[in-house]
C-alpha positions as CSV (number, residue, x, y, z in Angstrom):
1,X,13.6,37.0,-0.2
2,X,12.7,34.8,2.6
3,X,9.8,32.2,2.7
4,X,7.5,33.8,5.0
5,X,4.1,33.7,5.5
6,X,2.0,36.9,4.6
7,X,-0.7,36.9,7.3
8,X,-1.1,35.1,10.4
9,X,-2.5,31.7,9.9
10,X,-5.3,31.3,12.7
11,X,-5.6,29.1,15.3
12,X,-8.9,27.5,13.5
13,X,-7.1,27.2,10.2
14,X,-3.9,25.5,12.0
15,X,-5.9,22.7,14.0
16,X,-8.4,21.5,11.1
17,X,-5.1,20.9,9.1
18,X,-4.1,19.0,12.0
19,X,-7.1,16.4,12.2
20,X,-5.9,13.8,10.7
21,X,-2.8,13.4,13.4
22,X,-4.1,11.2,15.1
23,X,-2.3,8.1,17.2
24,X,-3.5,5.4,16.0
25,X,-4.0,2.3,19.1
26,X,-1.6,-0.7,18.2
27,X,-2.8,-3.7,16.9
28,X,-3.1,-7.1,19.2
29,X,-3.7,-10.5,18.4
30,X,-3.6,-13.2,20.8
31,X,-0.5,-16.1,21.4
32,X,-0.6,-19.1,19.3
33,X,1.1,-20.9,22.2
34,X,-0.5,-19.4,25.7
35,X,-3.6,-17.2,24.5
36,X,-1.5,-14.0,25.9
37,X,-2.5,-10.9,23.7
38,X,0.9,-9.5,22.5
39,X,1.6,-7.6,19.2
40,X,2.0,-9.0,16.0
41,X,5.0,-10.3,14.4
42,X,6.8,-10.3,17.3
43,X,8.3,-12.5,20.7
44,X,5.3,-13.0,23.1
45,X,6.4,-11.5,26.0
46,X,5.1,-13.5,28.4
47,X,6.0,-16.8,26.8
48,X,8.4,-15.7,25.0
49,X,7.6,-18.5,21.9
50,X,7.1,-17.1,18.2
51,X,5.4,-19.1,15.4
52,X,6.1,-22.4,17.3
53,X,9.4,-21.4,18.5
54,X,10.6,-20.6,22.2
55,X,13.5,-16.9,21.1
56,X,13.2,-15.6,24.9
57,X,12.8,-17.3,28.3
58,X,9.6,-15.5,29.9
59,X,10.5,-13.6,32.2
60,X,9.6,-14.6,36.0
């Protein structure tokens, strides 16, 4: 016997199952070192310091 569904789930039925799939916008905080918003726990991209410390030279 295979797993298969007995009637026809509508489209209704499908989609309010499917609220909560929602993309979520990604947080932001703003650069210790030049004010930049960038993401948390990560390089600042346009400094390129984290938590006091230069990783990446910004790029130009």
């Amino acid at each position: 016997m295979a797993a298969v569904p007995k009637r026809r789930i509508s489209r209704t039925r499908r989609d309010k199952r499917r609220t909560h799939w929602k993309i979520k916008a990604a947080a932001r905080t703003t650069c210790s070192h030049c004010g930049q918003p960038a993401l948390p726990h990560r390089v600042c991209p346009s400094c390129g310091f984290y938590r006091g410390r230069e990783y990446v030279e910004p790029e130009v």
